[in-house]
C-alpha positions, 0 to 999 in steps of 0.5 A: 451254529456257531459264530465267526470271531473278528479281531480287529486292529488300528495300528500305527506302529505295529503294537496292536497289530502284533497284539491282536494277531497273537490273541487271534493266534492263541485262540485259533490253537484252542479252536483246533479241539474246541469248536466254540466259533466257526471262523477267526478272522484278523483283519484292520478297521478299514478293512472291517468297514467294508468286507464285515460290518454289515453283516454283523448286524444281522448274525450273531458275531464276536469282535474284540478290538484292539486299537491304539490313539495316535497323537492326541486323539486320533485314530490310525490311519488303517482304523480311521473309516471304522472309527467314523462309521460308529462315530456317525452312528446314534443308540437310537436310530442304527443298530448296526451291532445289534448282534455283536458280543464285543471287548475293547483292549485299548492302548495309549501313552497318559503323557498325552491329555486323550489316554486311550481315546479312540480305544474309548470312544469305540468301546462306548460306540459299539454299545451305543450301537446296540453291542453286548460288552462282553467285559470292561475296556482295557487300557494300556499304557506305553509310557509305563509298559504294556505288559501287564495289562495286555497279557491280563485282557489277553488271558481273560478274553477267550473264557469270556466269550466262550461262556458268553457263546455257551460254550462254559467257563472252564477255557480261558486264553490262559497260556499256562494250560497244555496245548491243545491236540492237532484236529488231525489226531496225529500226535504233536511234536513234544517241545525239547525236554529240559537239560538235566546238566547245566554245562553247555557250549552255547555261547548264548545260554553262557551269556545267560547265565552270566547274566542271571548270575548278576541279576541274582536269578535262577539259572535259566537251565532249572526253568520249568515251563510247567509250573509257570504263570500264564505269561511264562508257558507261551504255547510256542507251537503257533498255527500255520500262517494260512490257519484263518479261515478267511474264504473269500469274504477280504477280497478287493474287487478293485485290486484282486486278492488281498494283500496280507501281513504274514499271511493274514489280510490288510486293509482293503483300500479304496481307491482314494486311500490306496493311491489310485488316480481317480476321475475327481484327482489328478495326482497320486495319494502316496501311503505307507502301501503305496509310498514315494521313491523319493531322490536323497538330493542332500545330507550333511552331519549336524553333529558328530562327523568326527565320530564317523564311522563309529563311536559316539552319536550323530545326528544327520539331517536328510532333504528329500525330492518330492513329486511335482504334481503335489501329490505329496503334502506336508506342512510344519508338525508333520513327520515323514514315514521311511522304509528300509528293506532288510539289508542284503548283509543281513538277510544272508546272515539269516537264509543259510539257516533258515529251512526251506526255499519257499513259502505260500502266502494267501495264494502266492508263492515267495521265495525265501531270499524276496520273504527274508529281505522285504516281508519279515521284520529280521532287524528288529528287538526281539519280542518275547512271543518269538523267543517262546516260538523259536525255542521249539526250533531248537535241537538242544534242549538247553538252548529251547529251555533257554529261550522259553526262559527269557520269554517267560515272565520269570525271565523279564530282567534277563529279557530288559539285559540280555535282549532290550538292552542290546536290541538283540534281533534274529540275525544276532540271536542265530550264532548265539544259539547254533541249534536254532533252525527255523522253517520258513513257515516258522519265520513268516508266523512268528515276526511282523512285517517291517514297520516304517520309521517316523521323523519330523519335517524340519523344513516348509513347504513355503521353502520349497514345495517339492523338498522336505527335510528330516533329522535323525540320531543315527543308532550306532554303539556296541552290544555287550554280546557277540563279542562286542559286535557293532549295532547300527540302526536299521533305518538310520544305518541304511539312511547314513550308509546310502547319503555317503557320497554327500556326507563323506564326499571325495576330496578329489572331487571337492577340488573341481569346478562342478562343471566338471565333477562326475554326475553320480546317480542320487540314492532314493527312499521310499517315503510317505507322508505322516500328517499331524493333526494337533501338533501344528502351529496355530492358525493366527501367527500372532498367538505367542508359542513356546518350544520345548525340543532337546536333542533331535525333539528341536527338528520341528520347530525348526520347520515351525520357525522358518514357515512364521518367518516366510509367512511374515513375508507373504502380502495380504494379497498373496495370502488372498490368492492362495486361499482361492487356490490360484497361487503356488509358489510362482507357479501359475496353476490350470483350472482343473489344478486349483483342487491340488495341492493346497492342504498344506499352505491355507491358514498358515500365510498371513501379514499379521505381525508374528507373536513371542517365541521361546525355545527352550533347546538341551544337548550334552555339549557344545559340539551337539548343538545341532542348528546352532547357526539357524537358531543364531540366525533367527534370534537375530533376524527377530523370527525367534524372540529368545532360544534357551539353551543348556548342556547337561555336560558342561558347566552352566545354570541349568543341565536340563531344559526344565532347569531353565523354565524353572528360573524365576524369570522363565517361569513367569515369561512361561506363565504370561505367554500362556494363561494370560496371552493365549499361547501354546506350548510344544513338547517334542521327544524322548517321553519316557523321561524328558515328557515327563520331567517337563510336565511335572515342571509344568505343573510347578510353574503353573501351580502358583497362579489363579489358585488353580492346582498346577496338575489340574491346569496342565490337565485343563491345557493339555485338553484345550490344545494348549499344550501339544506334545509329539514324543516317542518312547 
């Protein structure tokens, strides 16, 4: 009889989410004439944890894991019961996958010290724990792109466990071979067939052409799917959203029926990771499923208000309500995730086109205009798999040849100009190919559910324990397409429209007493905590740090900063108290309280004499100096040693932060804090340049001291949690 196939995801963005539900997809269309595997079953580590592994020891089951590292060496928080399972498991007392053929598809950023870690550790645990590896580990790495490896792992893997289920060596996940005959025998829709004519009134095959014409590629009108390479012929003929076959084996008994991700199932919480209030707690445990609908008391512009409404970049910080009963901890490193529902505008922009009014979801029926605005991820870029998908959408033969093109292989610098560059979404892609009309049914299959967006604290809570703050760029600038239509960022656009009212406050108001001043409802977010465990300050406040933030990468330090300078004020005697749970901002706390609330205080209070600090802070001009008066501030008041700053735009010693660690006198200051007197360093933002300019710098300051090699020390710092790093691509 044949086995069941797990694909298993930890995802913290969404990637490996999306990756493991396209292999679950593609090998599903294969299953439909060949029967190599009973069920395909797509769910998250956790949820794996309870519904799946202890069975797996007992029948023959195939499991293909795709995980990223979060941070330095952690797993996502919807991976994190899995991965400790096998952690806790030995190769010679449980077996508990004596029966699984397995393969191990890892994704990561070789900025950080622990590349592909969990991806790794999980590969080596399930061997140890009597698994059969199927075929080596996969590493991806996003900070050079994720293609090349995951489209490789994603063609090999089918063909793999096929002949490893006795199924032969002829089939493979190869997206080049036909698509496989529905079950029904009924005979399949044949995609579009190509245009023999190059003219069009598409504007967006226009567009297209013209880019294709700069790039000095092919015209997209002369693509042929047929001959293409795996990446380039996608079947875009994806199976319904209700293809897994998942019985009742993902349903919560604490929760009813599952929840689901475009019709396939998350985790299944237990009570303490959902949010459930329990005999043992008082409070609520708020989650990316279940966040805080947080009251946005204030807002201002660091920079840039006068580039308002549109035009060049702002950067706006954000304070934020939290709950009173603490269920809602932070401490300085941490990030705050945000939901935003599509935008009314934008889903309107979407229904009149899309067929149909409703969709069936694990049971559920959902209308389109509920499925549009809270479900599917509309606003966000493009990815290649939903070109492909969407082309058998279209009623013009052109246009499907068009789509299929750009996600094709042949078709990525069309894709980087025509789509990455204008972060080109469906509300934009719809008047650029007025033969599009999705179903529904298309729409839920294809796009992903809309991830959350993660911003650094800039706050502590020794200011205020039930406030926190973030900063942001907002995203705002005009697309080459659409006749030049403005884009403005789904999060920051939403975030900058509903803070107006303090941002743009009205001048009649300003001039009343406040006593006076109408009483306007605060907006809200939903918001939920994204804990750091790594990038934190350390435990003794006397080891020196040295800061490295450009642009908005400064707003954690900001909060590092202010919680060593209100440390410093608390006595020996309060930090005594708060340890035991007895102290809490002047809140005198009942016994059954003590348990709440002290994650977020203990080891950061001390009356130890706070160590060096450097930052090393770059913007392009004077006028994007966010935090200008606060850095000012700290320098004088001794909680910053000395802030180094430099404007890439304006005349001056240095256009870059690594310019000025570079200056003989930072380097060696750099160098003491460090290898002599113990300290840490923190990289914080953009890691597709900046990360790496810095740490090439690293290298270079290092280099000269001990004899060691520069690479080899920034490798060994980086592995002992000397140098830290929170960046984003």
């Amino acid at each position: 009889m044949p086995n069941d196939l797990f694909v298993v995801y930890g995802s913290a963005t969404g990637n490996s989410e999306h990756i493991a539900k396209q292999i679950a997809q593609k090998i599903q269309a294969f299953q439909t004439t060949d029967k190599t595997f009973n069920d395909v079953v797509l769910c998250a580590g956790n949820e794996a944890v309870k519904a799946h592994l202890p069975k797996w020891s007992e029948n023959p089951t195939s499991v293909i894991i795709v995980t990223s590292t979060t941070g330095d060496g952690d797993p996502p928080e919807n991976f994190s019961r899995l991965f400790r399972t096998l952690k806790r498991k030995t190769s010679t007392v449980d077996k508990i996958c004596k029966s699984v053929d397995y393969a191990v598809l890892a994704l990561g950023d070789t900025n950080y010290s622990k590349f592909c870690y969990i991806g790794e550790v999980t590969d080596k645990k399930l061997k140890e724990c009597g698994g059969n590896r199927i075929m080596d580990i996969v590493k991806a790495d996003e900070a050079t792109g994720l293609e090349e490896a995951v489209g490789s792992f994603q063609d090999r893997v089918y063909g793999e466990f096929r002949k490893a289920a006795g199924g032969g060596e002829q089939e493979s996940c190869d997206e080049s071979q036909p698509p496989p005959a529905p079950e029904s025998g009924e005979t399949p829709t044949p995609p579009p067939a190509p245009s023999t004519s190059k003219s069009t009134n598409s504007p967006g095959v226009l567009e297209l052409q013209k880019v294709c014409a700069e790039l000095f590629l092919p015209d997209p009108l002369t693509y042929n799917p047929s001959s293409a390479t795996s990446l380039q012929s996608l079947q875009a003929s994806q199976p319904s959203s209700a293809f897994l076959n998942i019985q009742d084996k993902i349903t919560n008994p604490d929760q009813g029926s599952a929840s689901s991700l475009n019709g396939y199932p998350l985790s299944l919480n237990s009570a303490a990771e959902s949010g459930t209030v329990t005999s043992t707690s008082s409070r609520t445990h708020y989650t990316k499923e279940q966040p805080f609908t947080a009251p946005v008391t204030k807002a201002r512009y660091l920079s840039g208000k006068e580039n308002y409404p549109s035009g060049d970049r702002r950067v706006i910080e954000v304070c934020m309500e939290l709950p009173e009963d603490f269920g809602y901890e932070y401490s300085p490193g941490d990030s705050v995730g945000v939901i935003v529902e599509n935008s009314q505008e934008s889903v309107d922009a979407v229904k009149g086109v899309v067929v149909g009014e409703e969709v069936e979801v694990e049971g559920e029926v959902i209308k389109k205009e509920k499925l549009l605005r809270e479900r599917v991820n509309i606003n966000g870029t493009l990815r290649r798999r939903e070109l492909i998908g969407l082309s058998t959408s279209c009623s013009d033969p052109g246009e499907a040849l068009a789509l299929k093109f750009l996600g094709s292989k042949d078709g990525s610098p069309a894709y980087t100009k025509f789509v990455e560059s204008n972060s080109l979404n469906l509300v934009h892609l719809l008047p650029l190919f007025p033969s599009l009309k999705p179903s529904l049914q298309a729409i839920l299959d294809l796009f992903t559910t809309i991830p959350p967006r993660y911003y650094s604290v800039t706050t502590t809570p020794l200011q205020n324990v039930n406030a926190v703050s973030v900063a942001f760029s907002v995203v705002d600038y005009k697309m080459s397409l659409n006749g030049g239509a403005r884009r403005l960022g789904h999060v920051t656009g939403h975030l900058e429209d509903i803070c107006g009212m303090y941002l743009n406050p009205d001048p009649r108001f300003e001039r009343l007493p406040l006593a006076l001043r109408p009483k306007l409802p605060c907006p809200t977010v939903k918001i939920f905590p994204f804990p750091s465990k790594h990038f934190k300050l350390p435990a003794d406040p006397s080891y020196p740090i040295v800061m490295v933030g450009p642009g908005t990468g400064v707003a954690p330090f900001m909060s590092f900063i202010s919680h060593r300078k209100l440390s410093k004020k608390q006595s020996l005697h309060e930090t005594e108290e708060t340890c035991e749970g007895e102290w809490r901002g002047g809140f005198e706390l009942e016994g059954e309280e003590l348990a709440v609330g002290q994650g977020d205080v203990q080891g950061y209070r001390s009356s130890k004499e706070i160590g060096e600090s450097h930052l090393f802070f770059g913007c392009r001009t004077k006028k994007d100096w966010i935090y200008e008066e606060e850095i000012k501030a700290f320098e004088k008041g001794d909680e910053l040693t000395k802030a180094h700053v430099c404007f890439s735009r304006e005349e001056g010693e240095g256009k870059y932060v690594q310019d000025l660690m570079r200056k003989e006198d930072n380097a060696g200051k750099i160098r003491d804090l460090i290898l002599k007197k113990n300290g840490y360093l923190y990289i914080c933002g953009d890691a597709a340049n900046m990360a790496r300019d810095v740490l090439a710098c690293l290298e270079e300051i290092f280099d000269v001291e001990g004899g060691v090699e520069g690479k080899k020390q920034v490798e060994k710092l980086k592995a002992r949690g000397k140098i830290l790093l929170d960046i984003w691509s």
